[in-house]
C-alpha positions in Angstrom: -81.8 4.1 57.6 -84.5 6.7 56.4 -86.8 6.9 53.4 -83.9 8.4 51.0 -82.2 5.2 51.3 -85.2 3.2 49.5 -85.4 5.4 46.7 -81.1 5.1 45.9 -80.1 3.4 43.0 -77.2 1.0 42.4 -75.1 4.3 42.2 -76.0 5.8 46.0 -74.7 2.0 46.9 -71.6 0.9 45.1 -69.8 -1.1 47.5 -71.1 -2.1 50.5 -68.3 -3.1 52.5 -69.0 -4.3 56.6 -66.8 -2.6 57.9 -68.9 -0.9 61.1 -68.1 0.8 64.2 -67.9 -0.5 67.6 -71.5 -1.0 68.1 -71.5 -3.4 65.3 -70.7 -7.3 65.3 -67.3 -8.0 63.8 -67.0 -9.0 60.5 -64.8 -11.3 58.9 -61.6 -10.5 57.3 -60.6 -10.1 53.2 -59.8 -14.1 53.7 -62.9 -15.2 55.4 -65.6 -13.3 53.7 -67.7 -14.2 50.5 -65.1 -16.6 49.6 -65.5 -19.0 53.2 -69.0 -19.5 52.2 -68.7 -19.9 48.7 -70.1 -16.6 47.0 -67.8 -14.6 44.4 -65.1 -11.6 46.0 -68.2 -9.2 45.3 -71.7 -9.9 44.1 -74.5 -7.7 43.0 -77.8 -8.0 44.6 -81.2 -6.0 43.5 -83.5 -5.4 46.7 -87.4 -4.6 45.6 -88.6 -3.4 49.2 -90.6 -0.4 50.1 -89.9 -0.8 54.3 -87.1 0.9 55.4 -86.9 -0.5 58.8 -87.2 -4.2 56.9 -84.2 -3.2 54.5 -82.2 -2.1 57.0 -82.7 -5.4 59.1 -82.0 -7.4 55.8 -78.6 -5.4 55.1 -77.3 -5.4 58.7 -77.7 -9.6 58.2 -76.0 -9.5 55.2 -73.0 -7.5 56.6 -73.3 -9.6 60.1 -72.6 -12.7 58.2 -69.5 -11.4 56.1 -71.2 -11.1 51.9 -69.6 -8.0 50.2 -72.0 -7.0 47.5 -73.1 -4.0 45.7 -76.8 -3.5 46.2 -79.7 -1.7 44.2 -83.2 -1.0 45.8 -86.2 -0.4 43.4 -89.5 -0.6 44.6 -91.6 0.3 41.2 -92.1 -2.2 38.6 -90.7 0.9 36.1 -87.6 0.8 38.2 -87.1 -2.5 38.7 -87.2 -3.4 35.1 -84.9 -0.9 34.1 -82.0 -2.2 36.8 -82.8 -6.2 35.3 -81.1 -5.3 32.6 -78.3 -1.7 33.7 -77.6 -3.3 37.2 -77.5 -6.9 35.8 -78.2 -8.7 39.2 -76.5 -12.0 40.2 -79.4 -12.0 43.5 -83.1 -10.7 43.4 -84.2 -10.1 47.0 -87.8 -9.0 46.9 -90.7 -8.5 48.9 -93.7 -10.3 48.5 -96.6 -7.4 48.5 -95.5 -4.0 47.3 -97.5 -1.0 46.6 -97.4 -1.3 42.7 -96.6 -5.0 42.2 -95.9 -8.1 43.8 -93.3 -10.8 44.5 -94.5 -13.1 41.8 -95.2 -10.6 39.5 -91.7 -9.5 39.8 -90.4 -13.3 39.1 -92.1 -13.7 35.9 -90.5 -10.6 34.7 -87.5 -11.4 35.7 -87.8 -15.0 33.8 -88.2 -13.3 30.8 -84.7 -10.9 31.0 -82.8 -13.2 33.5 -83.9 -16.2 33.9 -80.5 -18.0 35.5 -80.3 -15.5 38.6 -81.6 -16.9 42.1 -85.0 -14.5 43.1 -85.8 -15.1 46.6 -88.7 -13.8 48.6 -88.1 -11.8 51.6 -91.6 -11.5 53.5 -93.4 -10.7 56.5 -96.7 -12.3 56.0 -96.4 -15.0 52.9 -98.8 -17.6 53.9 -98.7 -21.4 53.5 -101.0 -20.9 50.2 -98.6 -18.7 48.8 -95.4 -20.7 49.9 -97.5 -23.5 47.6 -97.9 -21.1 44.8 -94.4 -19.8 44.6 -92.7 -23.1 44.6 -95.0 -24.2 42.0 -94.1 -21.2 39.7 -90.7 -22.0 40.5 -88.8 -19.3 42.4 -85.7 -19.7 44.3 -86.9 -20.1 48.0 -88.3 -17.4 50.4 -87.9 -16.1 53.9 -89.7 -14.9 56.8 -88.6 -11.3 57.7 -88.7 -12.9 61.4 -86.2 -15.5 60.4 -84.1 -12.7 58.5 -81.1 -14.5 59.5 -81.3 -17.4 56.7 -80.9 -14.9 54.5 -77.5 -15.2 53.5 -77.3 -18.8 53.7 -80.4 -18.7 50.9 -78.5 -16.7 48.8 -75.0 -18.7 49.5 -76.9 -21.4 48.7 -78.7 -19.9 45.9 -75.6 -19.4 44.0 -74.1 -22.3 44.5 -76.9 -24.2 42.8 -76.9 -21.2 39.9 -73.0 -21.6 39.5 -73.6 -26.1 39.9 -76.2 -25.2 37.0 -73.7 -23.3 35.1 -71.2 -25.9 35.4 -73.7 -28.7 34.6 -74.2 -26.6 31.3 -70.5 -26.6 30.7 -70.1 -29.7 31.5 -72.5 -30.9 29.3 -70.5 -28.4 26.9 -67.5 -30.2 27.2 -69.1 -33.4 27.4 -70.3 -32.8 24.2 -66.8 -32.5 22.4 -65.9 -35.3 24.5 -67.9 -37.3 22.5 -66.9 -36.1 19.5 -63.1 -36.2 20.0 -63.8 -40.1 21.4 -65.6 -40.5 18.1 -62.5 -43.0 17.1 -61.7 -43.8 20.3 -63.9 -46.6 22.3 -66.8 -46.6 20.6 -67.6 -42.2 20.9 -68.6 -43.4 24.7 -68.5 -40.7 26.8 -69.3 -43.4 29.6 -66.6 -45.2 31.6 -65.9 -48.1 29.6 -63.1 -50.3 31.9 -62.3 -54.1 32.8 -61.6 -55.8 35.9 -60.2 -58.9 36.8 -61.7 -61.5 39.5 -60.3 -59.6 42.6 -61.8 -56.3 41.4 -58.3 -54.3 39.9 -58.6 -52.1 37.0 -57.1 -53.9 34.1 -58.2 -50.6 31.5 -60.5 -47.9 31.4 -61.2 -45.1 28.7 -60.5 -41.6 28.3 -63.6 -40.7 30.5 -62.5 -42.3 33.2 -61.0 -38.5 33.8 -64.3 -37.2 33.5 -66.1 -39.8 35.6 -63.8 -40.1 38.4 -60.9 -37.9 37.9 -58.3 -40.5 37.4 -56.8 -41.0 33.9 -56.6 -44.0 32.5 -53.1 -44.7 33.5 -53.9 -43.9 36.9 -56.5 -46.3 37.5 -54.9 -49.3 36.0 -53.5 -51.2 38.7 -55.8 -49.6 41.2 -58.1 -51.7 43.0 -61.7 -50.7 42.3 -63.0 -51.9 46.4 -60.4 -48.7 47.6 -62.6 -46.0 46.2 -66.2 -47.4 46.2 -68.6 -45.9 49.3 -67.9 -47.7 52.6 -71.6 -48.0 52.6 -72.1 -49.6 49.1 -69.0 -52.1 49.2 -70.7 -55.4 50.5 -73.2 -54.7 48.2 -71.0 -54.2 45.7 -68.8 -57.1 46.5 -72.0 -59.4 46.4 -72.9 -58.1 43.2 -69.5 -58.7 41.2 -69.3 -61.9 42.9 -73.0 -63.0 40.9 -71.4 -61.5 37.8 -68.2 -63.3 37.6 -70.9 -66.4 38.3 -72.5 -65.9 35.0 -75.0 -62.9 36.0 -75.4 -60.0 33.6 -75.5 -56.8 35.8 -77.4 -54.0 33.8 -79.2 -51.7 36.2 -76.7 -51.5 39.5 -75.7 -48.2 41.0 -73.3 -47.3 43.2 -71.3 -44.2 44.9 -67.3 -43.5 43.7 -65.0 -41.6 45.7 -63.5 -39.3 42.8 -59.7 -37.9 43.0 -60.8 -34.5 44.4 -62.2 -36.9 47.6 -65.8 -36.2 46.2 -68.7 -38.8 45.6 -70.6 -40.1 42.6 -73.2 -42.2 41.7 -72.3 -44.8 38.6 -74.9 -46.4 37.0 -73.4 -50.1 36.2 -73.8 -52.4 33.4 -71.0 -55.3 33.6 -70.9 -58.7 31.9 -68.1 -61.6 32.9 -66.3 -63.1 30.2 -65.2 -66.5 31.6 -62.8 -67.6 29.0 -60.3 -64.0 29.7 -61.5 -64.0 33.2 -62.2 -60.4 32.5 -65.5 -58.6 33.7 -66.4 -55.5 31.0 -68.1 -52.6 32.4 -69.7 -49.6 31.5 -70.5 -47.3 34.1 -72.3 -44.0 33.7 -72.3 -41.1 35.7 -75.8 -40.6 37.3 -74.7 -38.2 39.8 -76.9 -35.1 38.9 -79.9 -37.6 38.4 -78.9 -38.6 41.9 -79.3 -35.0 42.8 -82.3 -34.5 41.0 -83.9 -37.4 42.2 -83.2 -36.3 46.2 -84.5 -32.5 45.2 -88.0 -33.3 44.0 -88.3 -35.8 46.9 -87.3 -33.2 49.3 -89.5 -31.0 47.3 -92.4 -33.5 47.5 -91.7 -34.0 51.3 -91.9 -30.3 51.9 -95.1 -30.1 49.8 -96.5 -33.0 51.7 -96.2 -31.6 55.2 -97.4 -28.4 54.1 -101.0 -30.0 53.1 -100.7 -32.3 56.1 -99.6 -29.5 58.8 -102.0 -26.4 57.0 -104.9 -25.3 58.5 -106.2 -24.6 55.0 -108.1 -27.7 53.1 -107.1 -28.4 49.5 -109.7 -30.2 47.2 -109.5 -31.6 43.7 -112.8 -31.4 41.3 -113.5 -32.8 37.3 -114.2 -30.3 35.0 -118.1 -31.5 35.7 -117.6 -30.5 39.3 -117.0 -33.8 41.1 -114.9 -34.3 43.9 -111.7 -36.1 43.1 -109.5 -35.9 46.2 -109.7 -34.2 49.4 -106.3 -33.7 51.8 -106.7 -34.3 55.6 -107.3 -30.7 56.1 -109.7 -30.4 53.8 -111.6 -33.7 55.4 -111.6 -32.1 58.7 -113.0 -28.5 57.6 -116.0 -30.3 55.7 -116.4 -32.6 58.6 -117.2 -35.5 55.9 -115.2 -38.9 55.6 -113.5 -38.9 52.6 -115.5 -42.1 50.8 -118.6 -39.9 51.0 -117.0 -36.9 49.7 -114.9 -38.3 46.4 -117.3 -38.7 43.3 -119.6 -36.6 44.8 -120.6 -32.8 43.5 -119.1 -30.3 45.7 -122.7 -28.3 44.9 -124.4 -30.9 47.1 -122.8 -29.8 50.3 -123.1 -26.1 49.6 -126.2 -24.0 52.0 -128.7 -23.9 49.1 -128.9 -20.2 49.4 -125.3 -19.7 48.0 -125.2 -22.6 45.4 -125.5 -20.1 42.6 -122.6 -18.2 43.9 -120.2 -20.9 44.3 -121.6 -22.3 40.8 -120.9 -19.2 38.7 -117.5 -19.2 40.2 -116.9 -22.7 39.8 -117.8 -21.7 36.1 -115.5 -18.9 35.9 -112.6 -20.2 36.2 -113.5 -22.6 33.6 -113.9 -20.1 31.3 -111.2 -18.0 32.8 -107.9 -20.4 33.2 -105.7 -17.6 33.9 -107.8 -15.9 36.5 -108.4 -17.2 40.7 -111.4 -16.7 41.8 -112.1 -16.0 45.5 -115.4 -16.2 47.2 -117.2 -16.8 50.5 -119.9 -19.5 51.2 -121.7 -21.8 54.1 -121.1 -25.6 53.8 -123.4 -28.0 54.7 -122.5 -30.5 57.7 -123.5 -33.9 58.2 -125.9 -32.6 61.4 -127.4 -30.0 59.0 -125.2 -27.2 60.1 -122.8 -24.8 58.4 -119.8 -23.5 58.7 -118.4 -20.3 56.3 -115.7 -21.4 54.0 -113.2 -19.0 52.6 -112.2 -20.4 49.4 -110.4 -19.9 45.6 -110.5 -21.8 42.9 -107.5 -22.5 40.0 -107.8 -23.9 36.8 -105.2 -26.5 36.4 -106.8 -28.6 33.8 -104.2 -27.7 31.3 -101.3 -29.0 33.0 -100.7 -32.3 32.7 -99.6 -33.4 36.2 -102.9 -31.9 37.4 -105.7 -32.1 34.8 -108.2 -30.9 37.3 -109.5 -27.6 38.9 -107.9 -26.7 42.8 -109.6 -25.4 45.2 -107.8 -24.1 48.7 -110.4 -23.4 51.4 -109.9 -22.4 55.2 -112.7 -22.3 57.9 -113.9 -18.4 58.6 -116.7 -19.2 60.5 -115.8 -17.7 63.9 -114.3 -14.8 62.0 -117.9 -14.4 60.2 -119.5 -14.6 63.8 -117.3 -12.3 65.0 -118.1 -9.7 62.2 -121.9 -10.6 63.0 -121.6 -9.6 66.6 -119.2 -6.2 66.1 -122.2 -5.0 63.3 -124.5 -5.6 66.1 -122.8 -3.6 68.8 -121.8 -1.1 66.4 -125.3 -0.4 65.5 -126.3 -0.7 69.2 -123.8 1.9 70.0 -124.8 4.3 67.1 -128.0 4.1 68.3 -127.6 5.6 71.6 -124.7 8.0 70.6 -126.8 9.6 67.8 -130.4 9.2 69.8 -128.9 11.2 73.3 -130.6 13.8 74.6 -127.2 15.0 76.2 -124.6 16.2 74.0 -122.0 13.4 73.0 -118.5 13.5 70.9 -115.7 11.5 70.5 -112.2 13.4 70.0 -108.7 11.7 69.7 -106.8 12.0 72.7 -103.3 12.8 70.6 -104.5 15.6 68.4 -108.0 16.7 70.2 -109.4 16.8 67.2 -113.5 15.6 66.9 -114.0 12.5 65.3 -117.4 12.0 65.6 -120.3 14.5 67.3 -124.3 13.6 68.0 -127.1 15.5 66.8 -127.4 17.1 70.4 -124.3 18.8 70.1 -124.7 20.1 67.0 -128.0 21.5 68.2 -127.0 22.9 71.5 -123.3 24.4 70.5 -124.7 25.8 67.4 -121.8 24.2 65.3 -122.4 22.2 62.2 -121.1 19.0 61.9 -118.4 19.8 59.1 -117.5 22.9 61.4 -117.6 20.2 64.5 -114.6 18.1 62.6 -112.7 20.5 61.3 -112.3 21.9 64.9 -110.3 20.0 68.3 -112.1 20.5 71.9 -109.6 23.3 72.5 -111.9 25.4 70.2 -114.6 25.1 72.3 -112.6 25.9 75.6 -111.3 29.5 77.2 -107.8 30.1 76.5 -107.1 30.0 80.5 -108.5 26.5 80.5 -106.4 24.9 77.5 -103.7 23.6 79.7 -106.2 22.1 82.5 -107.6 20.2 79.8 -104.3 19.0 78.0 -103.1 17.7 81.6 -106.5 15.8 82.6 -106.3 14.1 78.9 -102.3 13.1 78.7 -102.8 11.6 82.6 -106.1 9.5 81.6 -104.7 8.5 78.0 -101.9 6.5 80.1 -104.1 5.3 82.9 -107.4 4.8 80.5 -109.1 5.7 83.7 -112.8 7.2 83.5 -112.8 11.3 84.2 -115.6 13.6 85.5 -115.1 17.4 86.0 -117.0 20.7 85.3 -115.6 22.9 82.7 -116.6 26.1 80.9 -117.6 25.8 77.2 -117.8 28.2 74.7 -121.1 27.9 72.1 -120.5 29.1 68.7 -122.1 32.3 69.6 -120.0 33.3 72.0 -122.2 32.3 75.4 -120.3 30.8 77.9 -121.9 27.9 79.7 -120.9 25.6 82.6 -121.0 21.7 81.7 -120.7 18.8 83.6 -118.0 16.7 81.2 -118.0 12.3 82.1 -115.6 10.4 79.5 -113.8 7.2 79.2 -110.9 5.6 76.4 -112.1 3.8 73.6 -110.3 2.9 70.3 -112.1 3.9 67.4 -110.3 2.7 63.8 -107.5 1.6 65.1 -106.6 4.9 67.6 -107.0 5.7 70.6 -109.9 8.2 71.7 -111.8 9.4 74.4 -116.0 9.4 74.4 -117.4 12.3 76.0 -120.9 13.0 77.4 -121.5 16.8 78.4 -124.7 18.0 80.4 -125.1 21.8 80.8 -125.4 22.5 84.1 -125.1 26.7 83.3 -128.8 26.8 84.8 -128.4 25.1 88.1 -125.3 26.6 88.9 -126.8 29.8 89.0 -129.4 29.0 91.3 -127.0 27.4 93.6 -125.0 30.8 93.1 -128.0 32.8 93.9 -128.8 31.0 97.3 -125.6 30.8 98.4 -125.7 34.4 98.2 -129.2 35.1 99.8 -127.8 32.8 102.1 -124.8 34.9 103.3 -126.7 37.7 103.5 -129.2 36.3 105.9 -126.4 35.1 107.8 -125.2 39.0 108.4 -128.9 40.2 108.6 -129.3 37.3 111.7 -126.0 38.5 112.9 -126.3 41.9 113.0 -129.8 42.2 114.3 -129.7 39.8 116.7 -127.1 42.4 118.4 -129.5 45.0 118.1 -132.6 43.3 119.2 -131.4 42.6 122.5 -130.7 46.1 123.8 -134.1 47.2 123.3 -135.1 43.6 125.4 -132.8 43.9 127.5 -134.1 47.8 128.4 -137.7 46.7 129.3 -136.7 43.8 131.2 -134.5 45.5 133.5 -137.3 48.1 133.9 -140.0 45.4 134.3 -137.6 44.5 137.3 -137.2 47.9 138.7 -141.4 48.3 139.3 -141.6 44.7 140.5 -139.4 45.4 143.2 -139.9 49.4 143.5 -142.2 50.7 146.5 -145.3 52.5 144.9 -144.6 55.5 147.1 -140.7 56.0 145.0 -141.5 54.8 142.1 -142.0 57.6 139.1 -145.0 55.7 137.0 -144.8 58.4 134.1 -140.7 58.3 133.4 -141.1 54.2 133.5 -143.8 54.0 130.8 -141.8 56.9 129.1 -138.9 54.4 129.2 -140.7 51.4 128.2 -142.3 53.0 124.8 -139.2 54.5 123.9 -137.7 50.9 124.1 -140.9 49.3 122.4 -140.5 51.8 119.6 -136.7 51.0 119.4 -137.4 47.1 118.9 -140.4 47.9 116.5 -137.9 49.9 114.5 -135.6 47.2 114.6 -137.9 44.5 113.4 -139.0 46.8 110.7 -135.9 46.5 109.2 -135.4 42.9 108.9 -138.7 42.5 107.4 -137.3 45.1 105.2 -134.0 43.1 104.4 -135.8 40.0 104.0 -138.2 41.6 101.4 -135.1 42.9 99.6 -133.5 39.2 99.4 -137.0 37.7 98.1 -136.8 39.9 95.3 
């Protein structure tokens, strides 16, 4: 999966068929694919989704679970509106948050071209707010891209209900001529009109009795009416035709009938005993759907409910004039407030002072603008005389007439707001002392080298502007020998993260080469990683230490080598200082001694002369 495959259209896809190699789950047969769970042979579903990675997730859970279909992927609005109508989609799977549009945005139009097909939204991050706002506007249901898996039991279930709605209206269709074909025929009821005697067996039934219950009438006369009502209802329904046959008019009893396809559903009863024929009449209508309708909004309400009760965000209900109507347990808890003190009270009164007109010309806003949400930040006030920051919208609902008042969702932000207080700080703490070094500081990312961010010291001592600084990578500043050094020290530290210290040769925009003593450590900086590095120019103290360690050396061979020659000379007059000491005056030659002794003396003098000579030379 690549970025080519988001830009096909329906004709890069036209049958995707599961039928993958041995890497892949297996997939079920011809027999037991769309048509074990109840889709059509093949069905045609529009994806809008700009992730490839997430479309390639959503198609491999499609195939896993067995749905042919032939698939179109948009991800403009442009795009998408021309495939509503040449694709004609029986399933819209769409993303909530796309470049150019959005999830909802994307419903509405689709209301307007095809309003019967199932849109269902495939997201990553949808939020409980948003999982609020879409079922209220009415689309089809929506996933989490972690639970991609309910996917195809969404859409199975999806078009079930489209096709049960489709049959409803056919129904309704047929119904219709129902009616007027039993216009002669008892009484143009298209309810099951029928009569029982005292132990409960059909004694007649009309024409919708095959409608009702699948029977005709023929097939239910005879038939006792206890052998296909509910297990669970049958006492019930037992005690009620036994207070009817005793003179009690049953008008508003309902009760669940096993049809001939082995199907339930729900009559609604109306039966009156007629003592003299010891015949009950009955009309019973079929209330199944109502039934259904009845169990979907409470299941809707239900799931509504524990959303409010389970979200972390509060939900608030205000008068046109501002005045707190209701407050949800949420809410209660983020205002801190008990919810008698709250209710009638103006929601200006527990706002910080310093941001009533804020929250007031929102408030008034969305008055004036009832198609518009209006977000904002702002400090409540606590009980204690605290605050806490509130993140909160507002919606004008007073048009609708379930609602008649404005909504406002809010969520606690406060340690979010602290937590942007405190990373200001230290940012401007650490600007401070990065652009205020004496030393030369940068920061370069460790993947491309590249500078990201250089003080005012290295500009000055490099010689490099600062737009010349970020257009280059540290290699620029570097010999060509040392490149790879430096390459090796930075992979090995980027895994480890550990803190490095070396001394490198730089190279200053003029050309100087100079010897610098580099420390540096990982940071992240917007989100990559990156190294901060402080360089201090040791070119100067290097080239002392050079110079003594030379004048050193050489005043290790000057000690050397004259120490050798010293001693001769010494070592002459001593043996001659000897040879008179123990000389008898009569043998000894006084002249050729002294001769011996000067020439010695002038030897040594010599030699000294030199080293003070050599030791001048290494001074200068």
């Amino acid at each position: 999966m690549n970025a080519h495959m988001l830009s096909m259209n329906r004709r890069d896809i036209s049958n995707v068929n599961p039928d993958a190699g041995s890497d892949e789950p297996s997939e079920p047969d011809a027999e037991s694919g769309n048509t074990s769970i109840g889709l059509p042979d093949q069905i045609r579903i529009l994806f809008i989704e700009d992730n490839p990675d997430d479309l390639e997730l959503l198609t491999y859970e499609l195939k896993r679970n067995g749905i042919r279909y032939t698939a179109c992927t948009v991800q403009t609005k442009i795009d998408y509106e021309r495939e509503l109508i040449s694709f004609n989609p029986q399933v819209i799977l769409s993303d909530y948050s796309l470049p150019s549009f959005n999830g909802l945005s994307a419903f509405q139009i689709k209301q307007n071209v095809l309003p019967d097909v199932p849109f269902i939204i495939v997201s990553g991050t949808i939020g409980d707010e948003n999982a609020v706002a879409l079922i209220r506007n009415g689309i089809t249901d929506y996933v989490l891209k972690e639970n991609m898996y309910q996917v195809p039991l969404k859409i199975s279930r999806a078009l079930k209900e489209t096709a049960e709605r489709k049959e409803k209206a056919m129904a309704e269709t047929l119904l219709s001529r129902s009616r007027e074909q039993l216009q002669k025929i008892l009484d143009q009821s298209l309810d099951l009109i029928c009569t029982f005697d005292e132990a409960g067996t059909f004694l007649s039934a009309s024409a919708a009795s095959k409608s009702v219950l699948g029977y005709t009438p023929q097939e239910l006369i005879g038939k006792s009416v206890w052998s296909i009502i509910h297990p669970d209802d049958l006492h019930r329904s037992i005690d009620t035709s036994g207070k009817v046959v005793n003179g009690l008019d049953a008008t508003n009893f309902e009760n669940r009938f096993r049809t001939s396809e082995g199907k339930y559903v729900w009559l609604h009863w109306s039966a009156k005993w007629d003592a003299r024929e010891k015949v009950s009449y009955c009309v019973a209508r079929d209330v199944t759907e109502k039934k259904q309708a009845e169990a979907l909004l409470q299941n809707r309400e239900k799931r509504f409910k524990a959303l409010l009760e389970n979200s972390t965000d509060g939900l608030s209900i205000f008068s046109e004039d501002g005045f707190l109507l209701e407050v949800s347990l949420s809410g209660q808890k983020i205002l801190n407030y008990d919810p008698d003190t709250l209710v009638g009270k103006s929601f200006l009164d527990i706002v910080h002072q310093e941001d009533r007109v804020k929250v007031n010309d929102a408030f008034r806003y969305i008055i004036d603008q009832p198609q518009q949400v209006k977000y904002i930040e702002y400090r409540s006030l606590l009980p204690d005389g605290s605050y806490r920051w509130i993140e909160l919208n507002f919606q004008n609902q007073l048009q609708e007439p379930a609602v008649g008042a404005i909504i406002a969702h809010y969520r606690d932000i406060t340690e979010r707001k602290l937590s942007q207080l405190l990373i200001h700080e230290s940012e401007e703490k650490y600007r401070t002392l990065f652009d205020m070094s004496p030393f030369p500081m940068w920061v370069f990312d460790v993947e491309t080298f590249r500078f990201l961010k250089v003080n005012n010291a290295a500009i000055r001592h490099y010689g490099y502007s600062r737009e010349e600084f970020l257009s280059m990578s540290i290699k620029d500043i570097r010999p060509q020998n040392d490149i790879g050094k430096v390459e090796r020290i930075v992979s090995r530290t980027k895994v480890t993260g550990a803190f490095s210290r070396g001394v490198f040769t730089h190279i200053r925009k003029n050309g100087q080469r100079i010897c610098v003593d580099i420390q540096s450590n990982l940071i992240e900086l917007d989100g990559r990683k990156a190294r901060l590095v402080l360089a201090k120019d040791i070119t100067v103290q290097m080239r002392y230490v050079k110079d003594i360690e030379e004048k050193n050396k050489r005043l290790n061979e000057i000690a050397w080598v004259q120490s050798h020659v010293v001693r001769a000379p010494l070592a002459r007059i001593k043996g001659l200082i000897e040879f008179i000491k123990f000389m008898p005056a009569q043998e000894l030659n006084l002249q050729e001694v002294l001769n011996n002794i000067m020439a010695s003396a002038d030897e040594l003098d010599n030699v000294i002369h030199e080293i003070v000579q050599k030791t001048e030379q290494l001074e200068n």
